[in-house]
C-alpha positions in Angstrom: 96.2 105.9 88.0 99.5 105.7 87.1 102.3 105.4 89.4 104.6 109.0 89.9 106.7 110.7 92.4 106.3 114.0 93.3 109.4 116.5 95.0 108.8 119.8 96.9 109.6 122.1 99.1 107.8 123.9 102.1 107.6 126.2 104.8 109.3 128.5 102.4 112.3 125.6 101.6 113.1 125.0 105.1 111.6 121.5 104.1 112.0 119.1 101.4 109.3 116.8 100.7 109.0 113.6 98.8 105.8 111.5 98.4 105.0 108.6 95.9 102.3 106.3 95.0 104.2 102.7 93.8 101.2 100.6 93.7 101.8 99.3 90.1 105.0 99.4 90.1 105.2 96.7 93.5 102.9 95.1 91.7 104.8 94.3 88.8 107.4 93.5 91.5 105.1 90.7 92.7 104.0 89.4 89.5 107.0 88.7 88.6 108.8 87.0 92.3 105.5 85.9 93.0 106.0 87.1 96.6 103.5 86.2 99.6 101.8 89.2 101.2 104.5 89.6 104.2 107.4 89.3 101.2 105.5 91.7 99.3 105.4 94.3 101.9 109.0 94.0 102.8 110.1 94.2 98.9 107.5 97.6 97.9 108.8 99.1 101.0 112.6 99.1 100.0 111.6 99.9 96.3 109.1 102.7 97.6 112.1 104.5 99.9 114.5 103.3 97.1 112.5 104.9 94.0 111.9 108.3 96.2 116.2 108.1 96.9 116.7 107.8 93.4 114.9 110.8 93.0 117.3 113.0 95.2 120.2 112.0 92.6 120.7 114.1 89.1 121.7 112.8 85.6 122.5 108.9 85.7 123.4 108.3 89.1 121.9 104.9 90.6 121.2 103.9 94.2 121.1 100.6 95.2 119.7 99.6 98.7 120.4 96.3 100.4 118.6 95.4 103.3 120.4 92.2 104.7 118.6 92.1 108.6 118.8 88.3 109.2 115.2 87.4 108.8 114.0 84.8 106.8 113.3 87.0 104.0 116.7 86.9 103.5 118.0 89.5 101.6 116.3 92.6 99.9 117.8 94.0 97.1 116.4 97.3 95.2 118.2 99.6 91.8 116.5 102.8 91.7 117.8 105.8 89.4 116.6 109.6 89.3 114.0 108.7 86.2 111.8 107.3 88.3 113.0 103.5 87.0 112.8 100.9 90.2 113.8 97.5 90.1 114.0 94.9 93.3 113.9 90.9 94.6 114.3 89.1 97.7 116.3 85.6 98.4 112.8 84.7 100.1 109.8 85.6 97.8 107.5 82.9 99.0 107.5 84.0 102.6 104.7 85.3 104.8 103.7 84.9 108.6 100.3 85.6 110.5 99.5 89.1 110.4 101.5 91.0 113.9 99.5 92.2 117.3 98.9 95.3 115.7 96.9 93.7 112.8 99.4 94.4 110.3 101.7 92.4 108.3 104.6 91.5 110.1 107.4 93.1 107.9 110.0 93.1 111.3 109.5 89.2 112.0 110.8 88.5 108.2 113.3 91.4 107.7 115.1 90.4 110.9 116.8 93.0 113.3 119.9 91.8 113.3 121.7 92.8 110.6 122.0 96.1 108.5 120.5 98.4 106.0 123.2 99.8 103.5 123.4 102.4 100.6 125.6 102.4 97.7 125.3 105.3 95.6 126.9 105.9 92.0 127.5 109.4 91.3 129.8 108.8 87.9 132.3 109.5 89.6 135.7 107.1 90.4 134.5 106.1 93.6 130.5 105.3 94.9 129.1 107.0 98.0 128.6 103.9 100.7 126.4 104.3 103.6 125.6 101.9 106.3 123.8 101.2 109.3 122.2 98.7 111.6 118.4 97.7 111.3 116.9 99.4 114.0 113.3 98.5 113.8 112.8 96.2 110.8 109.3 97.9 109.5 112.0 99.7 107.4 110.7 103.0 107.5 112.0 103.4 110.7 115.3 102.2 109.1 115.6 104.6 106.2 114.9 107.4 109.1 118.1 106.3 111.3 120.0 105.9 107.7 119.4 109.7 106.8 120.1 110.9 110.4 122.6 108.8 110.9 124.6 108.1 107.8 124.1 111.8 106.1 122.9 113.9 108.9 119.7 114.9 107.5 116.7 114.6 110.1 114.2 112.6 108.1 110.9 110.8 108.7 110.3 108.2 106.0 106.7 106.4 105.4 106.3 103.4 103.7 103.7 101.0 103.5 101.8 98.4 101.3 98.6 96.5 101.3 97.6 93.2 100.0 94.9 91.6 98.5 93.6 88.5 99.8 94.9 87.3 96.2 98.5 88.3 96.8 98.2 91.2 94.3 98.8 94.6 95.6 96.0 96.5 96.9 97.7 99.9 97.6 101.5 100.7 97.7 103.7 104.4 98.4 105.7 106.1 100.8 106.8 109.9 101.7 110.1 111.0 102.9 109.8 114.5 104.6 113.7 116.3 105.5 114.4 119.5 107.4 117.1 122.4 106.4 119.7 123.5 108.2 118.2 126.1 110.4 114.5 124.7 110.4 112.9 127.0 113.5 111.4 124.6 116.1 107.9 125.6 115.7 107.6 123.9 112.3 109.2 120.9 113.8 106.8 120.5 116.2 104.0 121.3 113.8 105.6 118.6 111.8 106.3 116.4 114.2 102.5 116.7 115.8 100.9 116.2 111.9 103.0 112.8 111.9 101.4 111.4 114.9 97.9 111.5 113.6 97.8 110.9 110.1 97.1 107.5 108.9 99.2 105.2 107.7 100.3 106.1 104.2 99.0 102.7 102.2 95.7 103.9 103.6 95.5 107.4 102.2 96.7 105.7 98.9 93.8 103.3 99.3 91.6 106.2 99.7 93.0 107.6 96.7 94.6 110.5 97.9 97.3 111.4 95.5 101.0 112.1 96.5 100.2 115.9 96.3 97.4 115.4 98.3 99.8 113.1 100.8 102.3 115.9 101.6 99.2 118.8 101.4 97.5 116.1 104.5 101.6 116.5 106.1 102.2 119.7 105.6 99.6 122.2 105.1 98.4 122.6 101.3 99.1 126.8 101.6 102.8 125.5 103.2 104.0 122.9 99.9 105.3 124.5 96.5 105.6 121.5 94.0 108.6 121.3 92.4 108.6 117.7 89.8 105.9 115.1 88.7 108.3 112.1 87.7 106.1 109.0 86.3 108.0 105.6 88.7 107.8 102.3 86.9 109.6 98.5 87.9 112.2 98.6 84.9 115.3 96.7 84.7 118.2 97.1 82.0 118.9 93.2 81.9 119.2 91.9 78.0 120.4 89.0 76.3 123.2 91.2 74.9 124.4 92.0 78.3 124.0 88.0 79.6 125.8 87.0 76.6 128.8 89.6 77.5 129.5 88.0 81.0 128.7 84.6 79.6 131.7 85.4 77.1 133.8 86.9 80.0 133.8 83.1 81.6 136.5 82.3 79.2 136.5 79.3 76.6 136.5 76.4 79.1 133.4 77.4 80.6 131.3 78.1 77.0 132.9 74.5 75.6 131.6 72.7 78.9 127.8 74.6 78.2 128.2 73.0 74.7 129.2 69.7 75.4 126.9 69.3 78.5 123.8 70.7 77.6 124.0 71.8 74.2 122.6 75.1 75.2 122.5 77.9 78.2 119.9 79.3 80.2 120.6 82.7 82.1 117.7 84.4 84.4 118.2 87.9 86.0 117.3 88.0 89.8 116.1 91.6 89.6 112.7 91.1 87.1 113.0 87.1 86.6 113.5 87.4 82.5 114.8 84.1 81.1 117.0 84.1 78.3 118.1 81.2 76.4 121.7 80.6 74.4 121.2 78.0 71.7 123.9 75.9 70.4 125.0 78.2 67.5 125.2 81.2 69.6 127.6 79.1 72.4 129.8 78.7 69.5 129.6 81.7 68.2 130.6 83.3 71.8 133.2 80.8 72.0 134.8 82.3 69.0 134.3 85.8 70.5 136.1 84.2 73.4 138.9 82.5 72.0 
């Protein structure tokens, strides 16, 4: 199946609903940082919350999402737009620890809890939207929970999870993000807030193929959700050699005559999808033209 998101409203728009199956898309993710299980988790549960964020956004606004909590990981970094178009790394990729007391990989142990979670959002206009707050759990769905109360006063719950395959590939990956309207009535939060302590965790519904309509029907109520988008969610990044050879020309003359004489050639390798892209000789002086 291939990996969407899915927005919606319920209990007559006093809610808004997200829910998103991300298993390919992580996957790709992993492929391509070839990320332990513990990294893996960590990284498809930024991109998961991040890709359902982008979502929220109109036109060709962006998020990015930086999780910086101290931990070994080091830092995760995740682009996400409102097409459904994710893209992610972590300074770390090769780390992983025994699996925690509750059986589970130990995303807090590598994401840290000392540090914070921050938002950056580019609305096209003159000046970006910036949210931040501290990393309150780690397990980073507890995190993007305290970032919507906190930073833009919207009571959220965020779910997030990912399973790994004894081969490092990803078994099952996808999150939900349920929000409440100004003026929700109490007896939907608790009926809310009751369905939340009982369902399993979401990379096990996705592992028993339930489908993220069928996620927020298992939240919510299926007579209580009206479905409002499908968006298809892929790992996509908008690196080229064109843009790597623009801000290889912005280093100035110097720097393009040193590539030259040194090495005779340049290598440039984006951190977001690990794409390699090699500058021959000709092309160094051809920039350095450009340049001068």
């Amino acid at each position: 199946m291939s990996d969407y998101l899915i927005k919606a409203l319920a209990f007559d728009g006093k809610v808004r609903a997200y829910a998103a199956n991300t298993t390919n898309t992580v996957g790709e993710a992993q492929r391509r940082h070839y990320t332990w299980p513990t990294a893996s988790a960590a990284l498809g549960r930024t991109m998961t919350a991040g890709v359902m964020m982008g979502s929220m956004m109109k036109g060709n606004a962006k998020v990015t999402i930086k999780v910086d909590g101290g931990g070994p990981i080091g830092i995760i970094l995740v682009d996400s737009d409102a097409n459904g178009n994710v893209r992610g790394y972590v300074t770390n990729p090769q780390t992983h620890f025994d699996l925690n007391e509750h059986g589970k990989l130990d995303v807090r142990r590598s994401v840290g809890t000392s540090g914070t979670l921050t938002v950056v959002k580019d609305l096209g206009l003159r000046e970006n939207f910036s949210g931040q707050v501290p990393i309150v759990s780690g397990e980073l769905g507890e995190d993007f929970t305290y970032y919507f109360a906190s930073s833009e006063q919207i009571p959220s719950s965020v779910g997030v999870g990912v399973l790994v395959n004894p081969d490092n590939s990803i078994l099952a990956a996808g999150g939900f993000i349920i929000q409440l309207m100004p003026g929700t009535d109490d007896d939907t939060i608790d009926r809310i807030e009751e369905r939340l302590k009982t369902i399993p965790p979401i990379s096990k519904l996705i592992q028993n193929g339930l489908t993220p309509e069928e996620i927020l029907f298992e939240i919510l109520g299926k007579d209580k959700v009206k479905i409002l988008d499908k968006i298809p969610v892929q790992f996509k990044c908008n690196c080229s050699k064109e843009r790597f050879a623009t801000a290889i020309i912005g280093l100035g003359k110097e720097e393009i005559q040193d590539m030259i004489d040194e090495d005779g050639q340049a290598e440039a390798q984006c951190h977001f999808c690990n794409e390699k892209y090699v500058f021959t000789k000709d092309e160094l002086e051809a920039m350095l033209q450009e340049a001068k």
